[in-house]
Each structure stands twice: as C-alpha cells, then as structure tokens.
VOZAMI-616489 format. One record per residue: x, y, z of N, C-alpha, C, O in turn; residue in three letters. Coordinates in steps of 0.2 Angstrom, whole numbers, padded with zeros to 4 digits, always signed. Layout:
<pts>
XYZXYZXYZXYZALA...
</pts>
This chain:
<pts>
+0292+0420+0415+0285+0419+0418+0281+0415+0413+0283+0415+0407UNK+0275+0409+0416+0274+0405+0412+0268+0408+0408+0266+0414+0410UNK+0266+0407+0406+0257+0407+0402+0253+0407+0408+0248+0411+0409UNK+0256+0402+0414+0250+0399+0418+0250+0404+0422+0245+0407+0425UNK+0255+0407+0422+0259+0413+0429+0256+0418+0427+0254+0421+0431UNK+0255+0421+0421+0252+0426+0418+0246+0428+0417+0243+0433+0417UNK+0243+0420+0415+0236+0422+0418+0233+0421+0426+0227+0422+0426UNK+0235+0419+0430+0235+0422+0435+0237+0426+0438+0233+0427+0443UNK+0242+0431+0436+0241+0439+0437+0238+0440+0435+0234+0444+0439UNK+0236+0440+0430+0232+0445+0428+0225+0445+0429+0222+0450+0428UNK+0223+0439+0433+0216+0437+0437+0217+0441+0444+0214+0446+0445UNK+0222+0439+0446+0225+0442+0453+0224+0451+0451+0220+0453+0456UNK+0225+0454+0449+0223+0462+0447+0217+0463+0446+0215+0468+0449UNK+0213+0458+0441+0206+0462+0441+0205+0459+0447+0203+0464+0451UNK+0204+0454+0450+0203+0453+0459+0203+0457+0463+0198+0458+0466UNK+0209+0461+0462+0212+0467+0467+0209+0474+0467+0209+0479+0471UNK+0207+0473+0459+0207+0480+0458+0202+0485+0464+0198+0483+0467UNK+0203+0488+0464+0200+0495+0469+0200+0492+0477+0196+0496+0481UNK+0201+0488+0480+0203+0486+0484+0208+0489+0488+0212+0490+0484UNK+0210+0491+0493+0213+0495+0497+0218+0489+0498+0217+0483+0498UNK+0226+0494+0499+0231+0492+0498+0232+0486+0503+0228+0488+0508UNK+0234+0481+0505+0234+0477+0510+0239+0478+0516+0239+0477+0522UNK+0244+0482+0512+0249+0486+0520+0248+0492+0520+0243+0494+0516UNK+0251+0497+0523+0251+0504+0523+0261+0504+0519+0264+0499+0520UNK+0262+0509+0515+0268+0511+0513+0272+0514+0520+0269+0520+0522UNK+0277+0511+0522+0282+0513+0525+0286+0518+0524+0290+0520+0528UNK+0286+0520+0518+0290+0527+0516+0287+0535+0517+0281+0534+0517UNK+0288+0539+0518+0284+0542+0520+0284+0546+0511+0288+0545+0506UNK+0278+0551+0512+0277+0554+0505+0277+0561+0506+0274+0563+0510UNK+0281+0565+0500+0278+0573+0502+0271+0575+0500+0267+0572+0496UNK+0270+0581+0505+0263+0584+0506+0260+0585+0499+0263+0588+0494UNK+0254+0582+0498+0251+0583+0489+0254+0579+0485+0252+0580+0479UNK+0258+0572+0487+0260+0569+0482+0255+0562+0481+0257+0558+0477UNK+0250+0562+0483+0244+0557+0481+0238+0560+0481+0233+0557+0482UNK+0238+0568+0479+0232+0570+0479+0230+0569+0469+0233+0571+0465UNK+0224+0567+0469+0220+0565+0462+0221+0558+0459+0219+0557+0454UNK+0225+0554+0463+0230+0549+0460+0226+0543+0466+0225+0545+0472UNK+0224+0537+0463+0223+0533+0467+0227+0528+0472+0232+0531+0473UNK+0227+0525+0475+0233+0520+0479+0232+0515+0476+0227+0512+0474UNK+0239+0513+0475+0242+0507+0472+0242+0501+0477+0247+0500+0480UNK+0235+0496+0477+0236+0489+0479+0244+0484+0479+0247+0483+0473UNK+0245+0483+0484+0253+0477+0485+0250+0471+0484+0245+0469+0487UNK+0253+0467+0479+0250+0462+0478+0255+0456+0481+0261+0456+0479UNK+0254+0451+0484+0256+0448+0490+0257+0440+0488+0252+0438+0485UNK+0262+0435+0490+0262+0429+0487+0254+0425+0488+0251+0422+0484UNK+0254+0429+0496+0246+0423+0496+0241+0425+0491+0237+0422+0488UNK+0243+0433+0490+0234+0434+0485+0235+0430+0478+0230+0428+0476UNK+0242+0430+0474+0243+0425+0470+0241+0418+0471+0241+0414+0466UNK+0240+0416+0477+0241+0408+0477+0232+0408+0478+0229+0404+0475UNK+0229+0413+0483+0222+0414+0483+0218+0414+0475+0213+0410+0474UNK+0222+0418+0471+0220+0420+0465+0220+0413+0460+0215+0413+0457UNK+0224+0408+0460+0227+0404+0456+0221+0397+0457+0218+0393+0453UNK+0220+0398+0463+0214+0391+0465+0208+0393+0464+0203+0390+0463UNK+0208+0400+0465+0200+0401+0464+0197+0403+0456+0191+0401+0454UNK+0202+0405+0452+0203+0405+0444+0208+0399+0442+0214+0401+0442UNK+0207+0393+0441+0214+0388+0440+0213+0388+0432+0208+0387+0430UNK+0217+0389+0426+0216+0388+0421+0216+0379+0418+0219+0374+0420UNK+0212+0379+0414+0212+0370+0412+0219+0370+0409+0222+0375+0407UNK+0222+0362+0411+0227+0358+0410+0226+0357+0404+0221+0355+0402UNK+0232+0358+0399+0232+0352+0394+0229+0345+0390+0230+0343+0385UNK+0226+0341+0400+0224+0335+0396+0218+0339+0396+0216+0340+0390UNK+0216+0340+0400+0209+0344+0402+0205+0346+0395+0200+0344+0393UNK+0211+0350+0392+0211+0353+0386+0207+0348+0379+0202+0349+0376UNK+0212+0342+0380+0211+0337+0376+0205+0334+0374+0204+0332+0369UNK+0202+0334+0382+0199+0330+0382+0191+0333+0378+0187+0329+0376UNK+0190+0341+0379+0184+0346+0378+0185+0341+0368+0190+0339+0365UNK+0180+0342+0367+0176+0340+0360+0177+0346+0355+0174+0352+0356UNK+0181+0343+0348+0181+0348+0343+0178+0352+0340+0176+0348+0336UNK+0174+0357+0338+0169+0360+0337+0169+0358+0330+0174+0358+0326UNK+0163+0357+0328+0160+0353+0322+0162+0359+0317+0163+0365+0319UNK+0162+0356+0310+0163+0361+0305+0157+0363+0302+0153+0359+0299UNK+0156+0371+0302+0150+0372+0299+0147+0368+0294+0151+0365+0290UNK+0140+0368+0293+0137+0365+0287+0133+0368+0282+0127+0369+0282UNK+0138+0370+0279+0137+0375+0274+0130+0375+0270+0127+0379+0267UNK+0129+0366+0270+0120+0366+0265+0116+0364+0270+0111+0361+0267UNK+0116+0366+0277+0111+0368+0280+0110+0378+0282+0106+0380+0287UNK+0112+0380+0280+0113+0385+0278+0106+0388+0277+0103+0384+0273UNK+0102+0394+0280+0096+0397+0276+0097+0397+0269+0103+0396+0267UNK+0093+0398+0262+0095+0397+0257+0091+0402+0253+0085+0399+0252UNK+0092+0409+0249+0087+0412+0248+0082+0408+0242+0082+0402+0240UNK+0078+0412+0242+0072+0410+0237+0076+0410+0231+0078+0416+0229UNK+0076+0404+0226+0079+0404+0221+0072+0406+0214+0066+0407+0218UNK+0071+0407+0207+0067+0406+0204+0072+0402+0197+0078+0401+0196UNK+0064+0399+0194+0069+0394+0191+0073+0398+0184+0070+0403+0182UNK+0080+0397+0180+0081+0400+0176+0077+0402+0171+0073+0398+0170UNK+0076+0408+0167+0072+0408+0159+0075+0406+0154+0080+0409+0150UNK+0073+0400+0152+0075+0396+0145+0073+0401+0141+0067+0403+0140UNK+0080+0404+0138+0079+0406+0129+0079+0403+0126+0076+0405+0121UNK+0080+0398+0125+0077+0393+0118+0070+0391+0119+0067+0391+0114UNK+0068+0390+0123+0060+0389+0123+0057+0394+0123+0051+0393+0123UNK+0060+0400+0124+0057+0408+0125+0056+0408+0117+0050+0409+0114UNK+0063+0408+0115+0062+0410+0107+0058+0406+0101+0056+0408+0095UNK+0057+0401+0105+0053+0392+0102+0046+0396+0100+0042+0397+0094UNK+0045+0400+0108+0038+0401+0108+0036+0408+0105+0031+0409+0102UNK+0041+0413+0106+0044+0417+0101+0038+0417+0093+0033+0419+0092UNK+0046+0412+0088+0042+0413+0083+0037+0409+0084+0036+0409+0078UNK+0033+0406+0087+0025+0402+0086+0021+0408+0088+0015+0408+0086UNK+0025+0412+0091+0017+0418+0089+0017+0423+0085+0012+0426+0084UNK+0024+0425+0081+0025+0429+0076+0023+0427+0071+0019+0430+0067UNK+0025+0419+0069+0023+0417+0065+0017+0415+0063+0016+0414+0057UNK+0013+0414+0069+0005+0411+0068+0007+0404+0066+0012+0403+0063UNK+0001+0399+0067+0001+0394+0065+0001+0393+0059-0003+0396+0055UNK+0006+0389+0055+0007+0388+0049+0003+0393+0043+0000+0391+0039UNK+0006+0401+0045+0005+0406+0043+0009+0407+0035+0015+0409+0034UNK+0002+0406+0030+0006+0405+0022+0004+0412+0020+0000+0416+0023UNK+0007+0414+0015+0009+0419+0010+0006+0418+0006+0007+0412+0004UNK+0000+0421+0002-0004+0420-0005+0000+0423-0011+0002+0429-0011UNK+0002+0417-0015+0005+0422-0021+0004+0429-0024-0002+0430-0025UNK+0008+0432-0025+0007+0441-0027+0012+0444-0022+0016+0441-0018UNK+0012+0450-0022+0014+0454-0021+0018+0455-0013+0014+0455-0009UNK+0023+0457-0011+0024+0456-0003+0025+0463-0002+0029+0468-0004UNK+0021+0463+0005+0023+0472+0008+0026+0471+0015+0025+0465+0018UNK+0030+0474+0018+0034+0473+0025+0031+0483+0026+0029+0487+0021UNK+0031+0482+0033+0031+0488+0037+0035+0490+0043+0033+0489+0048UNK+0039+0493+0042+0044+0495+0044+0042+0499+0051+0041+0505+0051UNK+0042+0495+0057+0040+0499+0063+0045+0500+0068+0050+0498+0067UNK+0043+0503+0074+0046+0502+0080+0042+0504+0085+0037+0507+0084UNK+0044+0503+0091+0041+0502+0097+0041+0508+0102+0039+0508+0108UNK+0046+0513+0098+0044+0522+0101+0040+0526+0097+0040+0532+0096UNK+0036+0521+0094+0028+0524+0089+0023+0524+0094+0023+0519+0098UNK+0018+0528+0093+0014+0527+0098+0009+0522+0098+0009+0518+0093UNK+0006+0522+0102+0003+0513+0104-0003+0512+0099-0003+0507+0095UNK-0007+0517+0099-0012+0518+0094-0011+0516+0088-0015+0512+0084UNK-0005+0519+0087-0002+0519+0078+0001+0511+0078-0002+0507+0074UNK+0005+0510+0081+0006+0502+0078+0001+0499+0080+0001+0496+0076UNK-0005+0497+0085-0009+0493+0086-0017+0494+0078-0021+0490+0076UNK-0014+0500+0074-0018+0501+0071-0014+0496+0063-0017+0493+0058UNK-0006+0497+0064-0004+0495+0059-0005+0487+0059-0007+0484+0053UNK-0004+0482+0065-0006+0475+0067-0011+0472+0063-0012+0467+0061UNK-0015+0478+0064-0021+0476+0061-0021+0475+0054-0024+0471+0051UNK-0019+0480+0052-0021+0480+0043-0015+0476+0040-0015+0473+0035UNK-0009+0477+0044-0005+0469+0043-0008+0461+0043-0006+0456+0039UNK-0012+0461+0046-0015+0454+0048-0019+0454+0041-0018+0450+0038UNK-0023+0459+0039-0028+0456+0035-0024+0458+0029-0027+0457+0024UNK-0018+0459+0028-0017+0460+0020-0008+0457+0022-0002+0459+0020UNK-0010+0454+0024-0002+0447+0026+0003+0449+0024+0007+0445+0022UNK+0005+0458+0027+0009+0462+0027+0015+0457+0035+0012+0455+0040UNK+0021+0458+0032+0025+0458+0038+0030+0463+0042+0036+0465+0040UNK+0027+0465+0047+0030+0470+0051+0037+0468+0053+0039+0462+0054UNK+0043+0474+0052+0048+0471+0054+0051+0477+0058+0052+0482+0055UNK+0053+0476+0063+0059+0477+0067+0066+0478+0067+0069+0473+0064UNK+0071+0485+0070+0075+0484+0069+0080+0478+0072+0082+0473+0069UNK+0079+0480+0079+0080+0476+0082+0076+0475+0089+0070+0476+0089UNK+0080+0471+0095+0078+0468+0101+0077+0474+0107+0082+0476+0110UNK+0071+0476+0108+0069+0478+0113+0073+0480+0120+0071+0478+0125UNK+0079+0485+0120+0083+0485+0124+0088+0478+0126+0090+0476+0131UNK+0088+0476+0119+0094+0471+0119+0091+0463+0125+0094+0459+0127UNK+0085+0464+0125+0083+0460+0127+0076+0456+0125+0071+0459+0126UNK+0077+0446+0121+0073+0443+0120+0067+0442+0122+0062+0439+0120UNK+0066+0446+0130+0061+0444+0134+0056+0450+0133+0050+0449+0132UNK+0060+0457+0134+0056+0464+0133+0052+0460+0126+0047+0457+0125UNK+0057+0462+0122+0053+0459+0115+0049+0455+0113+0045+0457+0109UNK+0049+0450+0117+0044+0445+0115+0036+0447+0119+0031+0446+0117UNK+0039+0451+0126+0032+0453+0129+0028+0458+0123+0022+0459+0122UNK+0033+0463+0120+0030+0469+0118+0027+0467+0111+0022+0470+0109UNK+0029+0461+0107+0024+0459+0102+0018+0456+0103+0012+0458+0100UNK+0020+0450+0108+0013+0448+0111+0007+0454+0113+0002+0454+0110UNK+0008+0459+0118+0006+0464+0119+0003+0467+0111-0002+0470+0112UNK+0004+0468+0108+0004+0471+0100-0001+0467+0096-0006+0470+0095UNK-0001+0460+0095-0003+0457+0089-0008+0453+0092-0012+0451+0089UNK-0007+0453+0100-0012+0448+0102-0013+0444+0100-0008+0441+0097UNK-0020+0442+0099-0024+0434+0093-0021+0436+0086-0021+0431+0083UNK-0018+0441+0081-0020+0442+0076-0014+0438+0074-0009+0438+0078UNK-0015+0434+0068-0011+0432+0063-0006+0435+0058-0006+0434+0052UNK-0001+0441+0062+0000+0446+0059+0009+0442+0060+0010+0438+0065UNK+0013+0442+0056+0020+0441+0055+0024+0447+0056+0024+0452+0054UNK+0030+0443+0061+0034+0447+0062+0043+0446+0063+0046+0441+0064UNK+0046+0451+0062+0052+0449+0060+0056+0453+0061+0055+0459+0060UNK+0063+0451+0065+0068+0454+0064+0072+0457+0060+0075+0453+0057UNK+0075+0462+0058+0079+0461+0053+0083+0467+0051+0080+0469+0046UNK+0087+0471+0054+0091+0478+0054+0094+0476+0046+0091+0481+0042UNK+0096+0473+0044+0098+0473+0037+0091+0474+0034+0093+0477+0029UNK+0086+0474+0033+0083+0474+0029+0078+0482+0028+0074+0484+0024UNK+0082+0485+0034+0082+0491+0036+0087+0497+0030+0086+0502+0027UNK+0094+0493+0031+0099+0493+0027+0096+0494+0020+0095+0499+0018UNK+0095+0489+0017+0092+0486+0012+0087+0492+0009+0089+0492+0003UNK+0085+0494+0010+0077+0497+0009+0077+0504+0008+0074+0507+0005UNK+0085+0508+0014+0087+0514+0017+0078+0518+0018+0076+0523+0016UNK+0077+0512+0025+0072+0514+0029+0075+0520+0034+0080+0518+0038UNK+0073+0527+0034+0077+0530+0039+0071+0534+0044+0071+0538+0048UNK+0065+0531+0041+0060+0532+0049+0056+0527+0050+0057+0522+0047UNK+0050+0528+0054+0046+0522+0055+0039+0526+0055+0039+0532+0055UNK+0034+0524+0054+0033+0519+0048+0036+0518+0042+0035+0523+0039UNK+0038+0516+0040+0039+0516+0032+0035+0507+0027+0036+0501+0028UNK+0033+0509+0024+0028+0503+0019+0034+0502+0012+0036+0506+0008UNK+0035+0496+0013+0039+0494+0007+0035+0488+0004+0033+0483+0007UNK+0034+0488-0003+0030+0485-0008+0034+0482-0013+0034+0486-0018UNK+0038+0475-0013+0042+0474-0018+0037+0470-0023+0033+0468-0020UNK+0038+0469-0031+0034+0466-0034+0036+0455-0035+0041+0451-0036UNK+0031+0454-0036+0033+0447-0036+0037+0445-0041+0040+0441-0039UNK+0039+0446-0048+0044+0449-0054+0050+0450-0053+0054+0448-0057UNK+0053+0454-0047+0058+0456-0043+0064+0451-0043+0063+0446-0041UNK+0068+0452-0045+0073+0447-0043+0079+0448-0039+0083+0450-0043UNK+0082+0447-0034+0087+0449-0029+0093+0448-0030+0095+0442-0033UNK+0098+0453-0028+0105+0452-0032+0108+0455-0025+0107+0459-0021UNK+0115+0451-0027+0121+0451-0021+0121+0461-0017+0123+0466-0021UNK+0120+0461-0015+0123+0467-0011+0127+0467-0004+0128+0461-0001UNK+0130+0474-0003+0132+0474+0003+0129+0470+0010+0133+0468+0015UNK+0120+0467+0009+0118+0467+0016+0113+0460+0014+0107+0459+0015UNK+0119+0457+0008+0116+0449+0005+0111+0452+0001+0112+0457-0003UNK+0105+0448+0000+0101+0450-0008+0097+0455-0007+0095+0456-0001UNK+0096+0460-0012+0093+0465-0013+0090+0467-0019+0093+0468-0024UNK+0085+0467-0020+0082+0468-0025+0080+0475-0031+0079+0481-0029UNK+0080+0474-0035+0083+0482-0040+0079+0485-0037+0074+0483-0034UNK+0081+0492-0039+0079+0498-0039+0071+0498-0042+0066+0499-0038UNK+0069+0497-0047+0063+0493-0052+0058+0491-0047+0053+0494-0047UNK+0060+0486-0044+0059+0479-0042+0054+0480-0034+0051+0476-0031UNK+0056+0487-0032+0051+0490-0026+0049+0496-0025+0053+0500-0028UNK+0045+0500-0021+0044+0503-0020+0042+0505-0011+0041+0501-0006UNK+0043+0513-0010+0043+0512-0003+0040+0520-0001+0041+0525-0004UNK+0036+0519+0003+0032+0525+0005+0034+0526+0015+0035+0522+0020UNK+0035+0532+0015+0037+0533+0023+0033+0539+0024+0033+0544+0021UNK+0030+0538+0031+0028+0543+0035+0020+0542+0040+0016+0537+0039UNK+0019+0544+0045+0016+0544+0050+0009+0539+0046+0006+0539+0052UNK+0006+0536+0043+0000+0538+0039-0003+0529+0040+0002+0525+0041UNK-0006+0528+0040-0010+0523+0039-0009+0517+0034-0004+0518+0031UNK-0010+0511+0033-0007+0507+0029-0011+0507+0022-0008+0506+0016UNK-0019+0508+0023-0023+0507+0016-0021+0516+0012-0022+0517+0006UNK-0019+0522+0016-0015+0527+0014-0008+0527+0011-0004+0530+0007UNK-0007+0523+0013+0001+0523+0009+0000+0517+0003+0003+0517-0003UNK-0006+0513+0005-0006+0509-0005-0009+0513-0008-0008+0511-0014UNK-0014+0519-0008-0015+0523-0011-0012+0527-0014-0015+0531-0018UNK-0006+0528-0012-0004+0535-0011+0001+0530-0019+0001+0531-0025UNK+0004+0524-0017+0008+0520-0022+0005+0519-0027+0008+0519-0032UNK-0002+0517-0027-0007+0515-0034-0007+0522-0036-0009+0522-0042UNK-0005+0527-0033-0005+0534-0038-0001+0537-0040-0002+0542-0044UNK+0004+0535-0039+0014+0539-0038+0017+0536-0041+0022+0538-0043UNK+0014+0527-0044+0019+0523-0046+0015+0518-0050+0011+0514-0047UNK+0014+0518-0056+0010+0515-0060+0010+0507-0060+0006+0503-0060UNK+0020+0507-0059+0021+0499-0061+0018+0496-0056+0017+0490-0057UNK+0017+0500-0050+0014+0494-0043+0007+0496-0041+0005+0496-0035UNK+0003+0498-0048-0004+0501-0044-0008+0495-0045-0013+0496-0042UNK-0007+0490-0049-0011+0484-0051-0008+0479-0041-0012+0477-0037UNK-0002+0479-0041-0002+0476-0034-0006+0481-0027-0009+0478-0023UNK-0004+0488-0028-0008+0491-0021-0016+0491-0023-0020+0494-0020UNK-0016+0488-0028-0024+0489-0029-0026+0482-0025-0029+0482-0019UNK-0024+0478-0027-0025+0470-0024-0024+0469-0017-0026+0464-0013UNK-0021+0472-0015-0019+0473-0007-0023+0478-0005-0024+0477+0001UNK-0028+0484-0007-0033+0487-0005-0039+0483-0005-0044+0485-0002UNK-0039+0477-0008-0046+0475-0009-0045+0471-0002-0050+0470+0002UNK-0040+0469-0001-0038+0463+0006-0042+0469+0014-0045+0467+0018UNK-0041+0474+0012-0044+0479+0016-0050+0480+0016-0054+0481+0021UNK-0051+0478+0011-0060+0481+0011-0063+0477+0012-0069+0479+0014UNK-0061+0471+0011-0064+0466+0011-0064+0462+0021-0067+0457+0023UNK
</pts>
C-alpha cells in the first residue's frame, strides 16, 4: 500500500468512525456475543474513493511549489537587558586615587601603619580613619574583601570618606610584623634599616615596635612613649599630630 493509500484509510476511519455499519452481518452470532462491544463499521470501495476526494493529499508538484519556511533570525530575537561590564582596571585606577588621596606625601620621621580589618566594629575603625588622617598613619589590610576588588573598594570609600587617610594592601606585612589581631599599631623608626627575609625586606627587631589590642590610636602611642624608651621621642611627635 502506497503513502497516498494509507492516508486515505486512515481518513476513511476517522470518517467512519461511530457510524453504523453499512450492511448488516450475514453470519449469524451466538446469544451475548456483542453484548458491551461496539459494531464494527464495513468499510466499502466507494467509502474509500468518497474518502480520497473529499480529503485528497497534496501532489508532490503541489508540494514544491508551497515556500520554504524562512530560517529563524536569531538577532531579531527578544534580548535581555544587558549592563555594561565593570572595568577593573579603572576600578582599581580609582581605587588607589582614593586610598592614596591626592598626592598624599609622608612628613619625614617616623612611620606608623595600623593593622585593621573590616569584622571590627564600625565605630572602632571609623575612629581609627580618623586619627590615621591626622597623623599620616597608613591603615593596612589583610586582604580583599571576600576576594572581591569591588566589596573592597566600596567598604574603604565608606570608611575614609573625604579624609586623606592611606590605605594599603598587604598580608605580608601582616607576616612581617607577626600581626595576630586587629588592631594592632606598628611604629618602625626612621634609623631602621630593612633586611632580606622570608616575606622580602624586614626590618630588625631594634628597628620597630608594636602594640595590639582593642584601644585607640593616641592610647597605644602612649602606651609606647612609656614601654619603650627608644620610640618615646617618635610616639611623642605623633601625639602632637593629635593634639593639634
């Protein structure tokens, strides 16, 4: 049987369907043997050739001639809302221009770094920001904010706002220092001189000092001008930057 023959039975059936049989069965049937069971429709040359004209399937040329469906156009396509990439490098550009303040110079003497982090309470570093600014202490960081330049850079800006306070990366220096909480105030003398270590230069034993704990910034240079003689002429001179 052809394609053409088969779809026209098979038109020919749904046609037919529930339609009463066109002859009656000639055989006879025992009693109850059609009971629950429908009659089965005879399907007849004519109702085929009825079926075949009234459902005719397209011809091959027929076929050829119907137009090939275009191929989708994939950049006409809805297109979600894009935003434009976040430039790190101009992130970080801007980055250090606010860490660093505008051409933010170092007065000769003495240098203090303050060893912070950003699971101190808010209070406590916006207090440290401050007394870093006026005594041109530079705040330093282990690292990047959940490993990300962007966290970080909002949570400094947030922190230092307007103030001219410096700020710096730097887990080695962390190393260096054997910073093992935060705050911690580290006071190297300007005399110091730095020597190769594990974690690049480092400076002697002699050469710094370092106070750790909860406490305030003009607290911990006092706490040095009285604990450590060699550095009380520097924590004094760095108190004055306070007072003043």
């Amino acid at each position: 049987m052809s394609a053409t023959e088969l779809f026209m039975t098979m038109a020919v059936v749904a046609l037919l369907s529930g339609m009463a049989p066109a002859h009656a069965d000639p055989a006879p049937r025992p009693a109850g043997a059609d009971e629950g069971r429908g009659a089965h429709p005879v399907i007849t040359d004519a109702d085929l050739r009825r079926a075949r004209d009234r459902h005719r399937a397209p011809s091959d040329e027929e076929l050829r001639r119907q137009p090939a469906p275009a191929a989708p156009r994939i950049d006409r396509l809805p297109q979600p809302a894009a935003h434009a990439p976040v430039d790190i490098e101009a992130l970080a550009r801007g980055f250090d221009a606010q860490i660093q303040g505008a051409n933010l110079q170092r007065a000769p003497g003495p240098s203090l770094m303050v060893f912070i982090s950003f699971a101190m309470p808010e209070a406590a570093l916006a207090r440290l920001a401050d007394q870093a600014s006026q005594t041109q202490a530079t705040l330093v960081l282990r690292g990047l904010v959940d490993g990300s330049l962007v966290r970080t850079a909002s949570r400094v800006h947030s922190l230092i706002g307007t103030r001219k306070t410096a700020v710096q990366i730097d887990p080695q220096a962390f190393d260096r220092y054997a910073v093992a909480q935060t705050p911690s105030f580290v006071l190297t003398r300007e005399v110091a001189s730095a020597m190769p270590c594990a974690t690049g230069l480092c400076p002697p034993a002699e050469g710094y000092v370092i106070v750790a704990g909860d406490v305030t910034l003009d607290y911990a240079l006092r706490h040095i001008r009285r604990t450590a003689p060699r550095f009380a002429k520097d924590a004094s001179s760095l108190l004055q930057r306070l007072e003043r």
